[in-house]
C-alpha positions as CSV (number, residue, x, y, z in Angstrom):
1,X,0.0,0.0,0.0
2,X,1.5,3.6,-1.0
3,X,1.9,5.6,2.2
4,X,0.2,8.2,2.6
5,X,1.6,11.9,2.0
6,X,0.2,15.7,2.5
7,X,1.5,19.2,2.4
8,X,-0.9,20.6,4.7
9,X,0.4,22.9,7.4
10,X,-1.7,24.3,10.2
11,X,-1.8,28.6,10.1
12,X,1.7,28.2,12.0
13,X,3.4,26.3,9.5
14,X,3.6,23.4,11.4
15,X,3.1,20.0,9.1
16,X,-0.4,17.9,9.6
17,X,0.1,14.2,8.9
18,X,-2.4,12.4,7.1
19,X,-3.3,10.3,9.9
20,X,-2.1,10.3,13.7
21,X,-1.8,6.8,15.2
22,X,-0.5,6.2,18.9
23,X,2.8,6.2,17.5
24,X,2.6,10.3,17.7
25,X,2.0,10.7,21.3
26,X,4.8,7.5,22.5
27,X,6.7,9.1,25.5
28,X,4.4,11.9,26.0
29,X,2.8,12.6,29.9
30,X,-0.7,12.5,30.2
31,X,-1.7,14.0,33.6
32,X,-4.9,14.1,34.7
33,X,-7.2,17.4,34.7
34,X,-6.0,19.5,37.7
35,X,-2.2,17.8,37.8
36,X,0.7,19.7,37.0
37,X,1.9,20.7,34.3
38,X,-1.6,21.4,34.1
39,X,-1.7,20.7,29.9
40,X,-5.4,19.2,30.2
41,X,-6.8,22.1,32.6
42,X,-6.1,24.2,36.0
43,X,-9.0,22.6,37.8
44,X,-9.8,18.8,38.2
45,X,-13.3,19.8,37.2
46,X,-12.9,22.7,35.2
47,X,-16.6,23.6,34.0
48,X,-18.1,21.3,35.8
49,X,-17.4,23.4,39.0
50,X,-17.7,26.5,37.2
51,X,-18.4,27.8,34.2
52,X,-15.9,30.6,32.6
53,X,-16.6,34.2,33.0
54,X,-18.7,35.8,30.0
55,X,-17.4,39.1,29.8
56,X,-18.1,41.3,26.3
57,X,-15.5,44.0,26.1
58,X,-17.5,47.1,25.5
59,X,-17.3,50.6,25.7
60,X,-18.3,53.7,23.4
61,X,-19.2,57.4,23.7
62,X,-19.4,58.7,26.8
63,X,-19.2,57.1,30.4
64,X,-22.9,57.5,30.6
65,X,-24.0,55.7,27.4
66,X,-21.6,53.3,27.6
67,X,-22.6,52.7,31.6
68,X,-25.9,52.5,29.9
69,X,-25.0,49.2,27.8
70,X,-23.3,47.6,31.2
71,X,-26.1,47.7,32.7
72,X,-27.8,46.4,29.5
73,X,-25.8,43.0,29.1
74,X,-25.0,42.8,33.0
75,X,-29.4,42.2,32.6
76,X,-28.8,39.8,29.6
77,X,-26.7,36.9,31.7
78,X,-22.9,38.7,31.1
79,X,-21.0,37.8,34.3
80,X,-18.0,40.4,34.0
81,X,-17.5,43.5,32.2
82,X,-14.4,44.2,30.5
83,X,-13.8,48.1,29.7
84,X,-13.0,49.3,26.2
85,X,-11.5,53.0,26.4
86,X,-11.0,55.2,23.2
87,X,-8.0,55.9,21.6
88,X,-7.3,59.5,23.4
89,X,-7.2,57.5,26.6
90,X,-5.6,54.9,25.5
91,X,-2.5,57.6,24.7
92,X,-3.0,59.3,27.8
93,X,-4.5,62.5,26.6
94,X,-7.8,64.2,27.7
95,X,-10.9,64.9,25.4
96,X,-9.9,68.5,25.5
97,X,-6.6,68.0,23.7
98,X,-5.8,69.2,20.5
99,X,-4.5,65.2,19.3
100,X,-8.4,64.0,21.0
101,X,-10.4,66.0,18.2
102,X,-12.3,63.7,16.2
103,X,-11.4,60.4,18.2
104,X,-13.4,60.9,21.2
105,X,-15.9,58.0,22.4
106,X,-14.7,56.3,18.9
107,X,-13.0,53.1,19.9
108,X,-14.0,52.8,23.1
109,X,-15.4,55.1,26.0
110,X,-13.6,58.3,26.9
111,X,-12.2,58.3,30.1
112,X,-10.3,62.0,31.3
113,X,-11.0,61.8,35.0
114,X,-12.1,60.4,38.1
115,X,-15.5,61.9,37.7
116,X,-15.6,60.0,34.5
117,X,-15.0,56.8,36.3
118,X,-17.5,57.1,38.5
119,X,-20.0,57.6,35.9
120,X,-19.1,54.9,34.1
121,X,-19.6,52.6,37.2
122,X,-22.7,53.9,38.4
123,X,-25.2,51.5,40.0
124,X,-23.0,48.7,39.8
125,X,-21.5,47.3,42.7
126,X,-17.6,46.9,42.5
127,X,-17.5,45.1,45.6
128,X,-19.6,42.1,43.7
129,X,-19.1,42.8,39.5
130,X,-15.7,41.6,37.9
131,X,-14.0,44.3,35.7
132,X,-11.4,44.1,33.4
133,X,-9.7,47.0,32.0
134,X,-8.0,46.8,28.3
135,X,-5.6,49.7,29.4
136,X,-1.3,49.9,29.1
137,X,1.0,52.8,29.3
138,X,-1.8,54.7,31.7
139,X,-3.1,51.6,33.2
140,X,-1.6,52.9,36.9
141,X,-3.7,55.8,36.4
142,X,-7.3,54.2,35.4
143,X,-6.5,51.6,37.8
144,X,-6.1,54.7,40.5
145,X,-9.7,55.8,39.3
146,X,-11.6,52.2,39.5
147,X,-9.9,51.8,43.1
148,X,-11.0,55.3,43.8
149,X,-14.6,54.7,42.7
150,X,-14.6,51.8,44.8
151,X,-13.7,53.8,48.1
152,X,-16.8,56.3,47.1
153,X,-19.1,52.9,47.0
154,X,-17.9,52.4,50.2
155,X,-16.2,48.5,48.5
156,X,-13.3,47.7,50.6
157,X,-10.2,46.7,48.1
158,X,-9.8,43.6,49.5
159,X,-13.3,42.7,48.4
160,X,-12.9,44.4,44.4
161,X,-11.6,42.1,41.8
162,X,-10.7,42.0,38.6
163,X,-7.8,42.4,35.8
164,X,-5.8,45.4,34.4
165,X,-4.0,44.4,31.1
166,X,-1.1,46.5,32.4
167,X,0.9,44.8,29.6
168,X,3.1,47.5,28.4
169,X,5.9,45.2,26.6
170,X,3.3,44.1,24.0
171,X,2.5,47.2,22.9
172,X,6.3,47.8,21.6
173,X,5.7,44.9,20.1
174,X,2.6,44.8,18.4
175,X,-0.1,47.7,19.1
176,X,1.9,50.6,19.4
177,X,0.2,52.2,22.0
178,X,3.2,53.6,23.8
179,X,3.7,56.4,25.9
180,X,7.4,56.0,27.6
181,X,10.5,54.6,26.9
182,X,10.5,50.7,27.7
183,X,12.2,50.9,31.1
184,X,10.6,53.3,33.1
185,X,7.4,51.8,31.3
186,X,8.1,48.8,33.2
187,X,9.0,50.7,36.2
188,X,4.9,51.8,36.3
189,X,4.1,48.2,35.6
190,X,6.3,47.2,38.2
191,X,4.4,49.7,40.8
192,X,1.1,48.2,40.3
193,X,2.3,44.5,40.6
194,X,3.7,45.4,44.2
195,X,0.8,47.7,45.2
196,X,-1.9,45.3,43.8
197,X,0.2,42.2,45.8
198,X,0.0,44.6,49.5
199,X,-3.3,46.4,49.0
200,X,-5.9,44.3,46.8
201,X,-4.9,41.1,46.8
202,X,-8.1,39.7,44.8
203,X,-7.3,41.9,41.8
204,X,-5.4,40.6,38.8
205,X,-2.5,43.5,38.4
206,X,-1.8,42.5,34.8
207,X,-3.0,40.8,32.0
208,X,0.0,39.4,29.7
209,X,-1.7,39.8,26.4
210,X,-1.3,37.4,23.4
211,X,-4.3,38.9,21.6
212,X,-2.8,42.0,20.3
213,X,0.4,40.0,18.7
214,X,-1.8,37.6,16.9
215,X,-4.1,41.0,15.5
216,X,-0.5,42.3,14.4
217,X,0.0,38.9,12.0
218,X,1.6,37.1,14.2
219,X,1.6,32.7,14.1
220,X,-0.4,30.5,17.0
221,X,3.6,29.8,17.7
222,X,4.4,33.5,18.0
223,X,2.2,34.6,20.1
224,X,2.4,32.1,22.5
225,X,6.4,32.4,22.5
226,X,6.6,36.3,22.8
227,X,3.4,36.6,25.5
228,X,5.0,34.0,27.7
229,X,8.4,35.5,27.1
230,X,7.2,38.9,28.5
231,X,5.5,37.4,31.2
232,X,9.2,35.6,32.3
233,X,10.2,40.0,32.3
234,X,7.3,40.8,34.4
235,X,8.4,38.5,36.9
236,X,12.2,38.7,36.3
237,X,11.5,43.1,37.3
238,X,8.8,42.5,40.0
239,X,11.8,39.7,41.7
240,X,14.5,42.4,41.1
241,X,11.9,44.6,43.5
242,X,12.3,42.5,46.2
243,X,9.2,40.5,45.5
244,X,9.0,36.9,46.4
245,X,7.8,35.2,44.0
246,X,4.7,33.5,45.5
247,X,3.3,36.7,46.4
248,X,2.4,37.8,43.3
249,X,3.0,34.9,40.7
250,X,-0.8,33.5,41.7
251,X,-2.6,37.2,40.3
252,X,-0.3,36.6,37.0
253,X,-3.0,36.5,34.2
254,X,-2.9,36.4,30.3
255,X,-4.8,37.0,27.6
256,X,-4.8,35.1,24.4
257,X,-6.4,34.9,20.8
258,X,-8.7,32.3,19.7
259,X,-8.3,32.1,16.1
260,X,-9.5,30.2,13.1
261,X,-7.2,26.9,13.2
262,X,-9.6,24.9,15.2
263,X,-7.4,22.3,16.8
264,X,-4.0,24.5,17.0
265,X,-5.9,26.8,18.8
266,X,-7.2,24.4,21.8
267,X,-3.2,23.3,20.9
268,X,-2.1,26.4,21.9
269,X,-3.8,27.0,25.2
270,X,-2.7,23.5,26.3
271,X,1.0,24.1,25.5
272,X,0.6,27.1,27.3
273,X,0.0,26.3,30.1
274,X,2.4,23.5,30.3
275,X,5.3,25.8,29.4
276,X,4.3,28.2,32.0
277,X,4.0,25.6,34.9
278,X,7.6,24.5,34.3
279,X,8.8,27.9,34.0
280,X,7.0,28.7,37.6
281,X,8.4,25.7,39.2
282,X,11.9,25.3,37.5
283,X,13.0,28.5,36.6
284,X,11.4,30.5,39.4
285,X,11.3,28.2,41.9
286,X,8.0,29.2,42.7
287,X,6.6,26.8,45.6
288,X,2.7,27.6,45.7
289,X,1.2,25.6,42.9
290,X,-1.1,28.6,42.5
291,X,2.0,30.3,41.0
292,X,2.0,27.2,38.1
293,X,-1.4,27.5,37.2
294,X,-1.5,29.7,33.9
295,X,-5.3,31.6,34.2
296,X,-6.1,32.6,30.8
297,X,-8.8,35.5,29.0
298,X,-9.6,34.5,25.4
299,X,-11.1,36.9,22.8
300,X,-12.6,36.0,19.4
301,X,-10.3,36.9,16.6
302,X,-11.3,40.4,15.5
303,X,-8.8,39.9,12.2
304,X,-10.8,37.3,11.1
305,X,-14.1,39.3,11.0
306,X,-15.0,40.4,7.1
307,X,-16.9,43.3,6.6
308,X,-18.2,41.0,3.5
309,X,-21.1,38.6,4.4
310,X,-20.8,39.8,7.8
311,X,-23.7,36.8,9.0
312,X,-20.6,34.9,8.5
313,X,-18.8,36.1,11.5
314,X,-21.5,34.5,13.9
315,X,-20.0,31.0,12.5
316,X,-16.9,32.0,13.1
317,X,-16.9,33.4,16.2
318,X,-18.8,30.6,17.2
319,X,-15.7,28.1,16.4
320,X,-13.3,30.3,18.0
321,X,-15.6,30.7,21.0
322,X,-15.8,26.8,20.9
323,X,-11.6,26.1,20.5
324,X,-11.5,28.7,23.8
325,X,-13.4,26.4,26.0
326,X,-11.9,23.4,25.0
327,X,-8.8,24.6,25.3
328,X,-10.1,25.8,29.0
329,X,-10.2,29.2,29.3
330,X,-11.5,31.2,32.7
331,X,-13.0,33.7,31.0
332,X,-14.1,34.1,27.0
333,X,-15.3,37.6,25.0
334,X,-17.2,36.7,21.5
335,X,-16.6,39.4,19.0
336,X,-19.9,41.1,17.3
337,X,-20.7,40.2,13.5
338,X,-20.8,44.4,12.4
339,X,-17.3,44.6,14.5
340,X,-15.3,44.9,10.7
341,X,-17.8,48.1,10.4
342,X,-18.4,49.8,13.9
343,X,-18.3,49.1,17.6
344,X,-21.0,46.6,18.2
345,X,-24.9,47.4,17.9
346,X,-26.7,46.0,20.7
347,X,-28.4,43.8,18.6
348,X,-25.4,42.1,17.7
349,X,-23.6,42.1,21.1
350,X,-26.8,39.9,22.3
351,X,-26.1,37.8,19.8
352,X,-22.4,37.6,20.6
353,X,-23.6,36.8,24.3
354,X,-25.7,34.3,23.2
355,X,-23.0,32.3,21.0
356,X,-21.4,31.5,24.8
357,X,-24.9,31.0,26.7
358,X,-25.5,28.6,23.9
359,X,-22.2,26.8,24.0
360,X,-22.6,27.1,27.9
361,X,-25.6,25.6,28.3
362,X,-26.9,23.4,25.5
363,X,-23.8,22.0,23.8
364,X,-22.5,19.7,26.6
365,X,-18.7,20.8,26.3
366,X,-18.6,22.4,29.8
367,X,-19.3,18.7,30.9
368,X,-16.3,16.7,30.3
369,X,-12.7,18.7,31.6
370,X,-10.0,18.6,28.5
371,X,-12.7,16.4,26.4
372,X,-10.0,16.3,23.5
373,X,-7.0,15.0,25.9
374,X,-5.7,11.3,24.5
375,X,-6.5,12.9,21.1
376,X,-3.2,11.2,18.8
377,X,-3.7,14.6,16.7
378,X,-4.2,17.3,19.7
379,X,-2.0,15.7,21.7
380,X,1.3,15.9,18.8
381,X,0.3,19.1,18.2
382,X,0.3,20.5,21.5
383,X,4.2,18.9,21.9
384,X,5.0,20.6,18.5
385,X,3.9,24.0,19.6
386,X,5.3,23.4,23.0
387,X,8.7,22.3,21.3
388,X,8.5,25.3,18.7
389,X,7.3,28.5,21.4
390,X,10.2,27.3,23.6
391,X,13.2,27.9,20.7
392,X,11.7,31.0,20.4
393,X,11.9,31.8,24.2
394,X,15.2,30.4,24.0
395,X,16.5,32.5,21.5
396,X,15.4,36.0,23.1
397,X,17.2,34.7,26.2
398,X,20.3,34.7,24.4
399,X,19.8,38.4,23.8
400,X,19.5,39.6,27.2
401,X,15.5,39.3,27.7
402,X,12.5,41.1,26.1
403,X,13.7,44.6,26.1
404,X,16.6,43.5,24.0
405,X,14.9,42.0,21.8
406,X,12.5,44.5,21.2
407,X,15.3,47.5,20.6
408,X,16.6,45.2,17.8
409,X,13.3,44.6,16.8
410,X,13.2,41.0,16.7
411,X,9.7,40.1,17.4
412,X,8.6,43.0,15.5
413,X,10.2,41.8,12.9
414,X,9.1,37.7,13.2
415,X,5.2,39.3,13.7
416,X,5.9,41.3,10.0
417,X,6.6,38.4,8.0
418,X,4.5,35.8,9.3
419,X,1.5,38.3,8.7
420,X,2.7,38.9,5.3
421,X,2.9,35.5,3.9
422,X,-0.5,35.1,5.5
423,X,-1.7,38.0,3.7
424,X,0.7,36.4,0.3
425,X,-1.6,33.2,0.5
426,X,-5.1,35.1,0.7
427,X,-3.8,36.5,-2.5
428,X,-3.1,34.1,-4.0
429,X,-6.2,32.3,-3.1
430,X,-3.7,29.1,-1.0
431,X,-6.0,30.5,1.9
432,X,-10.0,30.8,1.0
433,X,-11.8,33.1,3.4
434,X,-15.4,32.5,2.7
435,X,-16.8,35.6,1.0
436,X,-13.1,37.3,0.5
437,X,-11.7,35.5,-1.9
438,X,-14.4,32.7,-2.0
439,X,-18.0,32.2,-2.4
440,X,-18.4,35.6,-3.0
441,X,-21.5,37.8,-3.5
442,X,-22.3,40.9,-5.3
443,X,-24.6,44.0,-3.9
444,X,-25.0,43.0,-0.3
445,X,-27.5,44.4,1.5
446,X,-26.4,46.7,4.5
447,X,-26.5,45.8,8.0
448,X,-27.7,48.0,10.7
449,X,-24.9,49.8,12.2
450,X,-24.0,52.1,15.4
451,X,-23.2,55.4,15.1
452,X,-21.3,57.9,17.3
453,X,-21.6,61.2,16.4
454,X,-19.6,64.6,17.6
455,X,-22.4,64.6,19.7
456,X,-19.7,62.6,22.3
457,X,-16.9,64.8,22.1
458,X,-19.1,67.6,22.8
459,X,-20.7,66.8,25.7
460,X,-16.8,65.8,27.4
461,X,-15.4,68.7,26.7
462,X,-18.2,70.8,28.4
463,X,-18.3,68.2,31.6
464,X,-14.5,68.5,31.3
465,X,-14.6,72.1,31.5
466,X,-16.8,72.5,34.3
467,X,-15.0,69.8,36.4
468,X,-11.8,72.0,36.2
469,X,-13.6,75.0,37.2
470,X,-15.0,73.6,40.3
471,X,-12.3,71.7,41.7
472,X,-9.4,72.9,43.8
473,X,-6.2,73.5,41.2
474,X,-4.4,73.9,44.0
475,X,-4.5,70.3,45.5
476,X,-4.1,69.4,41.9
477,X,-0.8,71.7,41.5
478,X,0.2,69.8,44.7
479,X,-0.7,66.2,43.5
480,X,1.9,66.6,40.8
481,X,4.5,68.2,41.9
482,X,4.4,65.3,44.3
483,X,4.3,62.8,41.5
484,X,6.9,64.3,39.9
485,X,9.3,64.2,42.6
486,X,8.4,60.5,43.5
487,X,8.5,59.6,39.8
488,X,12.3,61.3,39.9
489,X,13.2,58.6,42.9
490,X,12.6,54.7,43.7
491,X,9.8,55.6,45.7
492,X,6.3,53.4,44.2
493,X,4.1,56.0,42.2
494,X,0.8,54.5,42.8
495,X,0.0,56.3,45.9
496,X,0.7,59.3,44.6
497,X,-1.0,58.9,41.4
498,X,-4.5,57.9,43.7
499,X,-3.6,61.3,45.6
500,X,-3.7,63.2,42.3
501,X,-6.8,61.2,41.1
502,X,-8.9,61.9,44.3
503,X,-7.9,65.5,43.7
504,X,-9.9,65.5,40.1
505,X,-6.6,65.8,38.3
506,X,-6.9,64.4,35.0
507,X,-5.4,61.6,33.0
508,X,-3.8,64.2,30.5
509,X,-2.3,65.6,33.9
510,X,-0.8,63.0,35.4
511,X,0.8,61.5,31.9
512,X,2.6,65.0,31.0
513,X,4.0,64.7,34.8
514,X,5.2,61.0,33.7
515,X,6.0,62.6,30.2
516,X,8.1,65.5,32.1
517,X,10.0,62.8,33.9
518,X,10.9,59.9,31.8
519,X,10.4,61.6,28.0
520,X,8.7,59.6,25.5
521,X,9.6,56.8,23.4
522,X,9.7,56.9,19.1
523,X,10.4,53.6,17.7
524,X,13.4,52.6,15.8
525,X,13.0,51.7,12.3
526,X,14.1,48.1,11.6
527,X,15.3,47.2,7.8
């Protein structure tokens, strides 16, 4: 009999046999659900015990229309919110500055001050609601204003939890929303791990993001090399502060991509936390098996969503949704089917819900921990990722670490041309995306869309305005001088940057203190 032969390659490259046999997995460890290195799952039970958080990141406009649609899905079954800020916040400016015009409440809701923050949080308990915040080079700062909302409610912080993305190291690498150089970046990230880890020990101080390579063009491979690689940096700076290890190591979160690749994806997430565990254990000697255990976010792949046929992006979302949770995940967003147009409508948010209430509760996946473990396929694939993400760690070792790396522009690079070829084989039609480049259809009807119009911006520049009438500029004068000198020492910055918050002073404020201080960072050109 002629043996069999393929070329097929999964989206990372990595070769798919024509058939898997037990021959593929001889040597390999199969622990249990719950075991360490924890490949097959973090809990014994996994959904059986409890089901993953559903949190829809969401936010538009202003705080009050975008507090509007919490309240909304928090009354449709959503069991965490996860906040989307716009892009002025994101770069640490205020609605009222000249680089805001235009962009304000576009993205994501627009954030300039604690009076913004509590606006966004009103009539929803922080002492009993989840948030996660997709924030970076200002996280400290928004971070300041949720705990500072929370001391209004009267929510102790040892009661509020939740997860800042805090993950400056990928945005150098992939999103380019930067503020500061790398190093005194890290410094700030630094701060919140150790003030998180004394004051509000139920709240996640970062969330190591994967998601943002993989928008970027990055492989399954990449992305989980370069997200755990900057998690070993996180914990290599907050050590070098004196940190022991099992302090913090347990709050450590990520944040990865489910993508189209069905099986590399659920792949992925089990290789991750594999590699992780050791790393904990061996490299860290990290004693608490809390510290091993790898707690993952996942998010829908917004690159895959096509503006064409956009009905089509409930299938796919739904597959992604599915490879998330049997890859086990703790907590899942589905993207919206208008997201290649707009922000979300609410129509199709509910819908988005839905796809995990569906998944949740009628498919019968949550019933079974790691149903695909023993798979002869998952199984090889999950070594070969494993095997392929540690090189790659390996090799940006041998630089020096992330920062390193980064300056030379070595995963920059890497992320470049793996998202060209991908982009090469769409082309040339190796890669069929269903109404793209196949199956396609002429004069498609519209879909209903949502709109934010200038409407936004007005309405936070005249609160904005009024707010800086009314407070005391002197306390705020105070606040930053005070920032600025600890900012100039060793001294942590995040009580200082909660004393400036609780004295109105704005994000813009407290940035162009940092930006005084440390300067701001351009990127290198890499040829």
């Amino acid at each position: 009999m002629a043996k069999l032969t393929s070329d097929v390659t999964s989206l990372s490259g990595i070769p798919i046999e024509p058939v898997y046999t037990p021959a593929h997995t001889q040597g390999l460890e199969l622990p249990a659900p719950g075991e360490f290195p924890y490949t097959r799952g973090i809990h014994r039970d996994m959904y059986r015990g409890r089901l993953w958080t559903m949190r829809q990141f969401s936010g538009f406009a202003t705080p009050e229309e975008t507090n509007r649609r919490y309240l909304y899905l928090l009354g449709q079954g959503q069991t965490g919110l996860s906040v989307a800020f716009d892009l002025p916040t994101l770069m640490g400016y205020d609605a009222d500055h000249a680089t805001s015009e235009g962009e304000v409440g576009k993205c994501g809701v627009s954030i300039s001050s604690l009076e913004d923050m509590e606006i966004l949080f009103s009539g929803i308990p922080l002492g009993d609601v989840t948030v996660s915040m997709t924030i970076n080079s200002p996280a400290p700062i928004l971070w300041a204003m949720y705990l500072a909302v929370g001391e209004k409610q009267g929510v102790d912080w040892s009661r509020m939890s939740g997860t800042l993305q805090n993950d400056i190291l990928k945005e150098y690498i992939a999103q380019k929303e930067y503020i500061f150089p790398p190093r005194p970046s890290m410094r700030l990230v630094t701060d919140v791990i150790e003030y998180s880890t004394q004051r509000v020990p139920r709240f996640n101080p970062i969330s190591i993001s994967g998601y943002h390579i993989r928008e970027a063009g990055s492989t399954a491979v990449q992305e989980l090399a370069f997200t755990l690689r900057d998690g070993i940096e996180y914990v290599d700076w907050a050590l070098e502060r004196g940190l022991p290890v099992d302090s913090f190591a347990p709050r450590l979160s990520f944040f990865f991509n489910a993508h189209n690749d069905f099986f590399e994806e659920i792949a992925k997430y089990r290789a991750a936390r594999k590699i992780w565990a050791e790393l904990m254990r061996d490299r860290f000697g990290a004693q608490d098996e809390k510290s091993w255990k790898l707690r993952t976010h996942a998010q829908t792949a917004g690159c895959s969503l096509t503006w064409q046929q956009p009905q089509n992006n409930i299938v796919r979302t739904t597959l992604q949704a599915l490879a998330a949770v049997l890859g086990g995940a703790q907590s899942l967003h589905t993207n919206s089917l208008d997201e290649a147009y707009a922000l979300p409508s609410e129509h199709a948010v509910t819908i988005a819900l839905r796809t995990q209430q569906v998944i949740a509760y009628e498919s019968g996946v949550p019933d079974i921990p790691d149903p695909l473990g023993g798979s002869y396929f998952v199984e090889s694939l999950t070594a070969e990722m494993e095997k392929r993400a540690n090189d790659y760690i390996r090799r940006i070792d041998e630089m020096g670490g992330m920062i390193p790396a980064i300056e030379r522009g070595y995963p920059q690079t890497e992320i470049a041309n793996a998202s060209y070829e991908y982009q090469h084989t769409i082309e040339t039609g190796e890669q069929k995306i269903v109404g793209v480049n196949a199956f396609v259809e002429k004069n498609e009807p519209p879909i209903e869309l949502l709109h934010i119009d200038e409407s936004s911006q007005q309405h936070q520049l005249e609160k904005l305005k009024k707010l800086k009438a009314r407070r005391s500029n002197e306390k705020v004068a105070a606040s930053l001088d005070a920032l600025k000198r600890a900012a100039e020492g060793r001294e942590n910055t995040m009580p200082y940057i909660l004393d400036a918050v609780r004295a109105y002073t704005t994000l813009g404020e407290i940035c162009d203190a940092f930006r005084d201080v440390f300067g701001t960072y351009t990127e290198t050109s890499v040829l």
